[in-house]
N, C-alpha and C positions, 0 to 999 in steps of 0.2 A: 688760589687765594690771592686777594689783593697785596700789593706792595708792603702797606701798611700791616695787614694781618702777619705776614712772612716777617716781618720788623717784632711784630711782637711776639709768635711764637720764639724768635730767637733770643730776646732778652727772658725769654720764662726763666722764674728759680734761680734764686741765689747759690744752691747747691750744683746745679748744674753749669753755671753759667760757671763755676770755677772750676768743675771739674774739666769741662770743654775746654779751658786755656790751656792744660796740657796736652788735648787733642787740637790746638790753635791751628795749628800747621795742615795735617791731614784735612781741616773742614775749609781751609783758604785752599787748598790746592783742589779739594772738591769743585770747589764755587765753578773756578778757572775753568775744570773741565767740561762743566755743564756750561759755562756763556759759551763757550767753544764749540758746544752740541758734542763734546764727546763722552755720549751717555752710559758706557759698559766702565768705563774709568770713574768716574764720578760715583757713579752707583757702589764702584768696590769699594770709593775712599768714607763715602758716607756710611757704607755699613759698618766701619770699621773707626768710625767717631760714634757710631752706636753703639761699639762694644763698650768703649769708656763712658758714657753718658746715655744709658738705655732712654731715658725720657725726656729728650733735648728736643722742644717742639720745632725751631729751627732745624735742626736735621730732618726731623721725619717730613716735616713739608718741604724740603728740598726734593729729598731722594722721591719722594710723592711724584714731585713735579717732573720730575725724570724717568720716574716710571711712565706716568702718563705719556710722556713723548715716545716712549718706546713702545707704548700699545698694551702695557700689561694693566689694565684698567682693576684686577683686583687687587695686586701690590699696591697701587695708588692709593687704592679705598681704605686700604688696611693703614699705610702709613698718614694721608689725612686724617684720618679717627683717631691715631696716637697723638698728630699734632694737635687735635681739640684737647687730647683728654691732657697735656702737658700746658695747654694754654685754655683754660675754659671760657676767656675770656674776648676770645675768637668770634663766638658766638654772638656777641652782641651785633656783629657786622654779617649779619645774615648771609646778603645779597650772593658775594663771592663766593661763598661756600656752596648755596646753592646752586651756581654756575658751575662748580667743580662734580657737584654731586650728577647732573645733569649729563657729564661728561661720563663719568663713571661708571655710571647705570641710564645708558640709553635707550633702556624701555621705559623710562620713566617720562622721557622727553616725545616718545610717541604714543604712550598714555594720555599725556596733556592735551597731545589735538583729538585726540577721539572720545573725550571726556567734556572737552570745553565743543567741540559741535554738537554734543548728544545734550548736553545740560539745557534745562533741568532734571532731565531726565538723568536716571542711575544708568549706565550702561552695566550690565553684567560683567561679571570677573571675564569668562572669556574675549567678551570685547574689548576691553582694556586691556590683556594679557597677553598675546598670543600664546606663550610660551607657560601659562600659568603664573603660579607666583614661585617660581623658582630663581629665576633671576632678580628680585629683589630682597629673595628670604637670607641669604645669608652677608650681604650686603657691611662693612662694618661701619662706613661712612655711614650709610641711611641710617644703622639703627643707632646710630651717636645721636646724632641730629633728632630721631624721632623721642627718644627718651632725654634728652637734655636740653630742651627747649621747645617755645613755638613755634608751628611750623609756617613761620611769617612768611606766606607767599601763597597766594590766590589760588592759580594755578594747581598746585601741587595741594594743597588744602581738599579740592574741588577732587582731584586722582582719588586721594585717602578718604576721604567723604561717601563717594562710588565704590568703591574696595566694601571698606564700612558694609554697607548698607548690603553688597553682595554675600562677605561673610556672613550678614546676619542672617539673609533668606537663606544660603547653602545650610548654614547650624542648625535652624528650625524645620528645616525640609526631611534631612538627616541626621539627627542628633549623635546618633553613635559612629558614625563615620570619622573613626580618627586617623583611616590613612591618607585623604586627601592633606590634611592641617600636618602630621608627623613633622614632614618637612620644613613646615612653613610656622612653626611654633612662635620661635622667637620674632618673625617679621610681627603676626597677632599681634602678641605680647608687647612689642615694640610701641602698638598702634594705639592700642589700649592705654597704655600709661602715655602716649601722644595725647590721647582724649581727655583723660585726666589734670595733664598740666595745662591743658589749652579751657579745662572746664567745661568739657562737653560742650563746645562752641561750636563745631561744625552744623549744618544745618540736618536736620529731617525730617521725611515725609511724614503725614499721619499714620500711613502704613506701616513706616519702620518702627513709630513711637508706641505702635500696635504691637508687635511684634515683639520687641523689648520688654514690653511691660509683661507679656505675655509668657517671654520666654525668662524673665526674673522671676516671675510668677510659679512656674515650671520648677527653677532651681530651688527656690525658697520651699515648696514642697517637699522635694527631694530630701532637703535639708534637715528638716522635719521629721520625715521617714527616717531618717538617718542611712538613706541611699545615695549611693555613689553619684558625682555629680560630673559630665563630659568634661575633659579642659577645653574642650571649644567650646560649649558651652558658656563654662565661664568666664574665658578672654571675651567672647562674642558679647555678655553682659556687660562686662568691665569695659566697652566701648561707647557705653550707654549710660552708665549712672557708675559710681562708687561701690566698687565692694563692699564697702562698712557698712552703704544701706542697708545691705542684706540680712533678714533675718535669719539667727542660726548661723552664721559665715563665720563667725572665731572656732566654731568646731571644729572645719576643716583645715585654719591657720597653719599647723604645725604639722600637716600630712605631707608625706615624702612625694609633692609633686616634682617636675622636670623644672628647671629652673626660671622658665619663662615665668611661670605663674608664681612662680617662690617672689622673685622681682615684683609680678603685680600687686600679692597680696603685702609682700613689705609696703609698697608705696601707696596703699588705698585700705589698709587696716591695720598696720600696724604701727606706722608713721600716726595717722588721723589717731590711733587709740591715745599716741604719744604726746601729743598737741592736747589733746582734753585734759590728760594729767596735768601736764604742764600750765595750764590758763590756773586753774588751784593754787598755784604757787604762787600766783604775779603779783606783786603787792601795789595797791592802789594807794596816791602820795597828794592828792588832789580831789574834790567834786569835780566830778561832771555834771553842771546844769543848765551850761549854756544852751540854749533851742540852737543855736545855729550847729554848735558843739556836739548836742544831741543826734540831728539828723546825718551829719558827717560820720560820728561814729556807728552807728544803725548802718549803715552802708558797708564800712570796713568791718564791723563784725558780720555782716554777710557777704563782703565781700574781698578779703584781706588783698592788701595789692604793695606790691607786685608779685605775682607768683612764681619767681625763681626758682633754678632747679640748681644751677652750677654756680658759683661763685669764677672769679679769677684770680689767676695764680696772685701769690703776694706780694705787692709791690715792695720795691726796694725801702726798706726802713729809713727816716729821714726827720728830724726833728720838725718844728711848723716852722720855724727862722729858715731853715734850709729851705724846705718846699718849696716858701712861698718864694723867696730869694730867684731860685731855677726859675718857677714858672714863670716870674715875672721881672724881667731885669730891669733894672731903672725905674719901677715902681716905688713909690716913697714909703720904702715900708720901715717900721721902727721895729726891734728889737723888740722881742716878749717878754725876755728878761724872764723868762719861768725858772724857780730856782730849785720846785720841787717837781714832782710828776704833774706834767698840764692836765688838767681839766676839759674834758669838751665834754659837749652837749648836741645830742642829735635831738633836735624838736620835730616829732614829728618821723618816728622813723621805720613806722608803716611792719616790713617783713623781716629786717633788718640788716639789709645789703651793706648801704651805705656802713650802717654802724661796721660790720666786719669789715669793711671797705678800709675804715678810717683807723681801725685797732691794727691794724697791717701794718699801715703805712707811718703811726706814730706808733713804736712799740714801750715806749715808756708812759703813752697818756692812759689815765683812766677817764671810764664814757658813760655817763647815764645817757641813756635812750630814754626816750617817753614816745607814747603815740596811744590817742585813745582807746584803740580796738584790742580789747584781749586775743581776738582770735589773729588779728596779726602779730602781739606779741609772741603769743604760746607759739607759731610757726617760726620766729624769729629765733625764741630760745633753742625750738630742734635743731635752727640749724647752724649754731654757732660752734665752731670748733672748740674743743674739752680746751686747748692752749690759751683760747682767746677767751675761755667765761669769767675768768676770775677777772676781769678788768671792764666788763660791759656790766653796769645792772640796767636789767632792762625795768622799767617800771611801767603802769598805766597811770596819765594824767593828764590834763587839757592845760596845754603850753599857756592861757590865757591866766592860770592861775600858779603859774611854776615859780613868781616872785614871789608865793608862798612860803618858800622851800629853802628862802636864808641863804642859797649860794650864789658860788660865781665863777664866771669858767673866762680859760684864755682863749677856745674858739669854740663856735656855735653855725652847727649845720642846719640852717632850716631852709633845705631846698626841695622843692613841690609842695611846701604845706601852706605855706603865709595865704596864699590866692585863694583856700577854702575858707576862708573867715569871714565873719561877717564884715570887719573891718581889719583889712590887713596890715593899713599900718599902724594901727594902733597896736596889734601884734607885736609887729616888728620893732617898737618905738620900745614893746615890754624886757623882747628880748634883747634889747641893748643896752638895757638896764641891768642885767643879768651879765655882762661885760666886766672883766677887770680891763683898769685903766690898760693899752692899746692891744685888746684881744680883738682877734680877727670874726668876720662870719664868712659863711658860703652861704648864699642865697640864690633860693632858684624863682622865679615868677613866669605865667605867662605872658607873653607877646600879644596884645592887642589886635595891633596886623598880621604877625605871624599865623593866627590863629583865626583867620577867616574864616577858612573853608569849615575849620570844626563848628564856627559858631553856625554857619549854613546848614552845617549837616542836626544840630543840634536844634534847631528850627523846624528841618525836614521830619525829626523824630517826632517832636512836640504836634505839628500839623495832624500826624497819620496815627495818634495815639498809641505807637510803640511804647510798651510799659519798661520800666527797669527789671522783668524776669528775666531768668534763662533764657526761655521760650521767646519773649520779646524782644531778646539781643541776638536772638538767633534773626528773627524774622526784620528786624532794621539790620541787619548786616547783610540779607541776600537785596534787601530794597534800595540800600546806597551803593552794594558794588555795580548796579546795573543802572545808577541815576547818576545825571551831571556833576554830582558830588563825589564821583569814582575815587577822587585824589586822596580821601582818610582811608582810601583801602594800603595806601605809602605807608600809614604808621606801625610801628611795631606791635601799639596795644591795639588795632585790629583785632587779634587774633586770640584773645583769649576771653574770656565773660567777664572776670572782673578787670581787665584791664578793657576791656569797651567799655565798661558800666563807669570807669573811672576816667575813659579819655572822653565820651557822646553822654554819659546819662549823669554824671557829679547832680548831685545835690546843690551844692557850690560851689559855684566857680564866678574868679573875678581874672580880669586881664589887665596889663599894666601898659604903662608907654616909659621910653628913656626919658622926658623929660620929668614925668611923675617923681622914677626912681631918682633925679638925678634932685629934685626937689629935695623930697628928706631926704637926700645923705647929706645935702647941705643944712639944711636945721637941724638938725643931728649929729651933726657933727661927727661924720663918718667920712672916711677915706676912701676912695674909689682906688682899687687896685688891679683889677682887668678883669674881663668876660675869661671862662673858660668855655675854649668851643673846642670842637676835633683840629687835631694838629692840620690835616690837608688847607680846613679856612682859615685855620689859624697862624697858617705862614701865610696864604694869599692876605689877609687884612694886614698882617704888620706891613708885608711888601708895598700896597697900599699907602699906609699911613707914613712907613719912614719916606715913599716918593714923595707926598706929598706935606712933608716935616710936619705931619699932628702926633704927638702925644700918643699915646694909649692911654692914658688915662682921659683922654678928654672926651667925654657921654656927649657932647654938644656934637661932634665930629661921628660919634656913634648914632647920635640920631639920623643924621645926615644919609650916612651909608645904610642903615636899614629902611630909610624911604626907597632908596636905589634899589634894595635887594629884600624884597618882603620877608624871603625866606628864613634869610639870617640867622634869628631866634628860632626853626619851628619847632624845636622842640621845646624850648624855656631859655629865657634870658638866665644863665648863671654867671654867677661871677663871686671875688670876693670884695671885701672892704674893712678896715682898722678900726677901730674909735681912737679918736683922734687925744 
């Protein structure tokens, strides 16, 4: 893993991070021995900060990294996968992980060429495998990665797509054949709830979809009968559509299968059963009538986004005067003066990351959440920690009429929503109304320029009547990774149905320029207080700005350098700002 990742598995947990100071010692004298290359010393000293701090994600991706050197490729694997599960927030930085996992299991990296020459073609499991799938099946890295996120990255997408498709013909060919699969249960299983969180995004032939249908068809039967149903069977289904679809499938819920399938059917029926209850409870605090308001929401209820699986660990607790203070030195920021529990406001807060994100990190504030879509809320509520409900309500409401609602908060999250409106700063103009005197916001908007390519690619969809289905996101995602617009195969929401439906197919989308934003904050009387970007650009721009004695606060100097550097924003201009 990268620099950065290593930095943050080692600040994971407050709990840990104390108990490691009295292992201080043992973990410095580790470090030494490993820059030194002397990896059997190193190795004793890290195991033995792991007896005091079993979940110290800094250790385990140390000792990882020294395994690796030494050549024992499944100790690595094993101690990477602890450092995700100590650090979940590793994950967002895909790339590096990938590169380690590659390393780890290098039939995965001679998969990739024999997969990417045959394509489009499926190559069969033996031509991808030599070895079968024994060397991936018990993998601890891969099956982190497969079950804990998407699997953002073309290549390897393209392997497990091929796999896919081969498990499906071996299951239908052979149905009762459980000693090939014995083995290989959990890599399945793995793959399966892959499909799941990615939304059945991988691409497939009509054959396979034949196939599928065929072989749900089959089980839904079975089920009927009240006949036993193959677990490859059913993993090989659960690659292809939802458990819950299934008719008759809560019968077999609670049967003493092997734990792959226990995993599956928790995350594809029993989860989904929890989410339906849950939408019953959301109390709605607002109309929704807006037409623009309407079709946004119609999308998030079919499409809830973003589909998280893992949260990250909890950042250190910090009042909003601290925060901001840290993030930003010499920013003109005033005092909040909050004298009781602060107030914030997530507009807009979709599945509700950020909200858990933000309850973390201030542990005294309470947080209404709003966001139109029940079915992203009901997914929100499952996944809030029992510690952190009693301070989120989450409601359903259209921020457009939350000045409704008589209150007022000392800061306001509305980042990735404002740019779906039909006028966003009128929006925006609402929610600063909704400000106590000098409460802060985070605002996220699109990039005009940053956001070329998507508008290209979002042209490219429109041209060739790719619709907003499944099916249609399936077929404009094999049509741009092979068109001059290759470069949105870079973003993260590539890879999933509703996060393409929400990065290529939005309903609404609007894009901003610095000197727009830098407009109304001056009618508005809003304080500029700085871009958050990733720490690596975010030391290169100050380095920048202090050579060349500009401010950080000044958007006029920020417009400048994002002409220089298109990319800048690409994912959104965020940043925060006061009422003044």
């Amino acid at each position: 893993m990268n620099r950065k990742q290593r930095r943050a598995a080692q600040e994971t947990g407050g709990a840990a991070t104390t108990a490691l100071a009295a292992a201080g010692d043992l973990f410095q004298r580790a470090v030494a021995h490993q820059e030194r290359g002397e990896f059997d010393d190193a190795a004793r000293l890290y195991k033995r900060v792991l007896g005091v701090v079993p979940a110290h994600g800094g250790t385990h991706n140390n000792l990882a990294q020294v395994r690796l050197a030494q050549g024992r490729r499944d100790d690595a694997s094993e101690h990477f996968a602890q450092a995700i599960d100590a650090a979940p927030e590793l994950l967002d930085d895909l790339g590096p992980i990938i590169e380690v996992l590659l390393k780890v299991v290098p039939a995965l990296s001679t998969a990739i060429g024999r997969v990417e020459a045959a394509w489009p073609r499926r190559p069969a499991l033996h031509e991808i495998f030599d070895g079968g799938l024994d060397a991936l099946s018990r993998d601890p890295l891969l099956l982190t990665v497969l079950t804990s996120t998407t699997l953002r990255h073309l290549p390897l997408e393209r392997v497990f797509t091929a796999m896919r498709a081969g498990l499906l013909s071996d299951v239908r060919a052979e149905p009762g054949n459980t000693t090939v699969y014995a083995r290989a249960l959990d890599l399945i299983g793995a793959l399966a709830r892959q499909c799941f969180i990615n939304e059945y995004v991988f691409s497939q032939t009509d054959a396979e979809t034949a196939d599928a249908n065929a072989l749900t068809a089959t089980i839904e039967q079975r089920l009927q009968n009240r006949e036993p149903v193959h677990a490859a069977q059913l993993l090989a289904a659960a690659m292809y559509r939802p458990l819950h679809a299934l008719a008759g499938v809560d019968a077999i819920v609670d049967k003493p299968w092997p734990k792959a399938i226990r995993d599956v059917l928790t995350q594809q029926v029993i989860e989904p059963r929890r989410e339906r209850e849950l939408r019953a409870t959301i109390s709605r605090v607002t109309a929704i009538d807006d037409a623009v308001s309407l079709r946004v929401q119609q999308q998030y209820e079919e499409n809830p986004y973003p589909r998280w699986v893992r949260a990250g660990a909890p950042p250190p607790p910090a009042t909003i005067d601290t925060y901001l203070q840290q993030r930003f030195p010499g920013a003109p920021i005033r005092p909040l003066n909050v004298e009781a529990a602060p107030a914030i406001l997530i507009a807009g807060c979709g599945t509700g990351r950020s909200a858990i994100e933000f309850a973390q990190h201030f542990p005294d504030a309470k947080l209404l959440a709003a966001d139109l879509s029940g079915a992203s809320l009901s997914y929100a509520i499952r996944k809030t920690p029992a510690t952190l409900a009693p301070r989120i309500d989450f409601v359903q409401a259209d921020i457009l009429k939350l000045d409704t609602l008589d209150r007022r908060f000392d800061l306001i999250n509305a980042s990735g929503v404002l740019h779906h409106m039909a006028d966003p700063f009128a929006a925006w103009r609402l929610l600063t109304g909704l400000l106590r005197p000098s409460g802060v916001m985070y605002i996220g908007l699109y990039s005009e320029l940053a956001r070329r390519d998507i508008v290209a690619a979002r042209q490219f969809i429109a041209d060739r009547g790719f619709a907003a289905t499944p099916s249609g996101i399936r077929e404009a995602r094999e049509a741009l990774a092979t068109s001059p617009l290759r470069s949105v195969t870079h973003s993260g929401d590539f890879y999933g149905t509703s996060d393409c439906r929400d990065l290529l197919f939005h309903v609404q989308e609007q894009r901003m320029t610095i000197p727009q934003i830098k407009d109304f904050l001056d009618r508005e009387g809003l304080a500029f207080l700085g871009f958050d970007l990733p720490p690596p650009i975010a030391a290169g721009v100050r380095e920048r700005f202090s050579a060349a004695r500009w401010p950080l606060t000044d958007l006029d100097r920020w417009h400048e350098l994002e002409q220089m550097q298109p990319d800048l924003f690409i994912t959104m201009y965020q940043f925060w700002v006061q009422k003044r």
